[in-house]
C-alpha positions as CSV (number, residue, x, y, z in Angstrom):
1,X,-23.2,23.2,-85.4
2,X,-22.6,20.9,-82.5
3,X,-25.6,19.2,-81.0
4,X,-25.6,17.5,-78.0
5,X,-24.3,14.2,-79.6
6,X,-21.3,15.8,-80.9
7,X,-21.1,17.3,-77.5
8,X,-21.2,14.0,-76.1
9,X,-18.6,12.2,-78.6
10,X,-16.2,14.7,-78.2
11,X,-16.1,14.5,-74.2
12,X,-16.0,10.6,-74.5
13,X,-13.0,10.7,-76.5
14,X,-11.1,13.3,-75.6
15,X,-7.6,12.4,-75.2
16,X,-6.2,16.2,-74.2
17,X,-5.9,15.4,-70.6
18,X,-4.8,11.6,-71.3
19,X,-1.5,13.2,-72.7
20,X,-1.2,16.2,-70.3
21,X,-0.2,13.0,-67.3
22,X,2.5,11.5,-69.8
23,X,6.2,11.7,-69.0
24,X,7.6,12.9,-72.2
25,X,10.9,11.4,-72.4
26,X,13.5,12.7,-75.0
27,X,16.2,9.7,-74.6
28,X,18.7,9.5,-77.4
29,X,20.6,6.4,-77.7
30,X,24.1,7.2,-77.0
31,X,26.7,4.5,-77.6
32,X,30.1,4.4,-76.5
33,X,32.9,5.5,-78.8
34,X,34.1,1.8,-79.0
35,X,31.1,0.4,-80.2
36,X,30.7,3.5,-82.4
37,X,34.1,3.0,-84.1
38,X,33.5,-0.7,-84.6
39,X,30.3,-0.1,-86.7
40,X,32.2,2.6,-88.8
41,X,34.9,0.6,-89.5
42,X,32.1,-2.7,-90.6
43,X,30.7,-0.2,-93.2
44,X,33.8,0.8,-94.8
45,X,35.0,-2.6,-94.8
46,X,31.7,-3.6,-96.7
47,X,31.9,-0.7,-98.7
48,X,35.4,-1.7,-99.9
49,X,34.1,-5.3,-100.5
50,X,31.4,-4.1,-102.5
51,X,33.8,-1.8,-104.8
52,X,36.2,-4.4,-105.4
53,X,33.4,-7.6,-105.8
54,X,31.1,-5.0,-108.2
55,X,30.0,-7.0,-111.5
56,X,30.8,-5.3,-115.0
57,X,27.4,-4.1,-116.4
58,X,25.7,-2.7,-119.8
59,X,22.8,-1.0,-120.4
60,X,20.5,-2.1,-123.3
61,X,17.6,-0.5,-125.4
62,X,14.7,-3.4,-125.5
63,X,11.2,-2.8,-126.7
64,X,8.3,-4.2,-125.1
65,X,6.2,-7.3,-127.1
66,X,4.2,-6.2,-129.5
67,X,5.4,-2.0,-129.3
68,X,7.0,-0.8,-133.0
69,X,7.7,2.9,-131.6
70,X,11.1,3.6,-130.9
71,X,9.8,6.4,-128.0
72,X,8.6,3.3,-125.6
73,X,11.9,1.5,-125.1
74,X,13.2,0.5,-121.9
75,X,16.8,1.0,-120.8
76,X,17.4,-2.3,-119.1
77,X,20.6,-3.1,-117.0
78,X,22.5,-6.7,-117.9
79,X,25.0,-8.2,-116.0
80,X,28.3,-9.6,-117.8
81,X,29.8,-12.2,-115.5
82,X,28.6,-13.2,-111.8
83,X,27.3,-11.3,-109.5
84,X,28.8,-11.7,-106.2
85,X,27.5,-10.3,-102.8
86,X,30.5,-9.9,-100.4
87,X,28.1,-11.3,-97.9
88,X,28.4,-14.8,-99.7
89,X,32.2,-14.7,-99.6
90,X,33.6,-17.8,-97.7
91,X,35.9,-15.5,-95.9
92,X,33.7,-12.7,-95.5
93,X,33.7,-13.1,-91.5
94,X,37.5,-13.6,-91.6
95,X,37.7,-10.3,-93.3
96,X,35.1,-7.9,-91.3
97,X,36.8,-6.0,-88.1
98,X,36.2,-8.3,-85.2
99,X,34.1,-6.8,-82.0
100,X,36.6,-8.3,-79.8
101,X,39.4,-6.1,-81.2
102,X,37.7,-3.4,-79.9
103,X,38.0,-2.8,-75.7
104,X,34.1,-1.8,-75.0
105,X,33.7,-1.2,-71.3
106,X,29.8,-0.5,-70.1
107,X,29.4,1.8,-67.5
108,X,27.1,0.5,-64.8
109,X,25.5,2.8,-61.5
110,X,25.6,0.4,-58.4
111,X,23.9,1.7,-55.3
112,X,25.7,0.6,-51.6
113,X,24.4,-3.0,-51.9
114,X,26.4,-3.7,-55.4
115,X,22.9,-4.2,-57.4
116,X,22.4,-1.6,-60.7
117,X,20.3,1.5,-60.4
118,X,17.5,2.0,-62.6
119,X,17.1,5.4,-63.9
């Protein structure tokens, strides 16, 4: 049962008609198909990169110190070779798509004085 502290906490902090006077806003971010294509074309490049620079791996059964039962080995991953991360190729930026290859063109709303609008 509500007494008349409860009463009183629940008036204090009622938020109800705090969020009835927001604006609800549903903005998605919409890019333009320039900038869109760009981004696509970076992740298959560094997709490709990461299928051709992938290091040759085994798997190994090890047992932890000190375990004798066969039931609580780990499968553990090792590496044979270097692992390279496309990233730290030293023509990595020389072979990513370029942004200036692609034409991106923002639209901009100017009212009669040549200054933007704001929405």
């Amino acid at each position: 049962m509500h007494n008349k502290h409860t009463y009183f906490l629940l008036r204090e902090f009622n938020t109800a008609d705090m969020k009835s006077h927001r604006k609800k806003s549903h903005h998605s971010k919409i890019r333009p198909k320039e900038l869109q294509k760009y981004m696509e074309d970076r992740v298959d490049k560094l997709r490709e990169l990461y299928q051709e620079h992938s290091p040759n791996t085994t798997f190994e059964m090890v047992m932890p110190a000190g375990e004798t039962d066969g039931r609580k080995a780990m499968r553990v991953e090792k590496v044979i070779g270097e692992d390279v991360s496309p990233f730290d190729l030293p023509d990595f930026d020389k072979q990513m798509p370029k942004i200036e290859d692609y034409h991106i063109e923002e639209e901009v709303n100017v009212d009669k004085f040549g200054l933007p609008k704001r929405d």
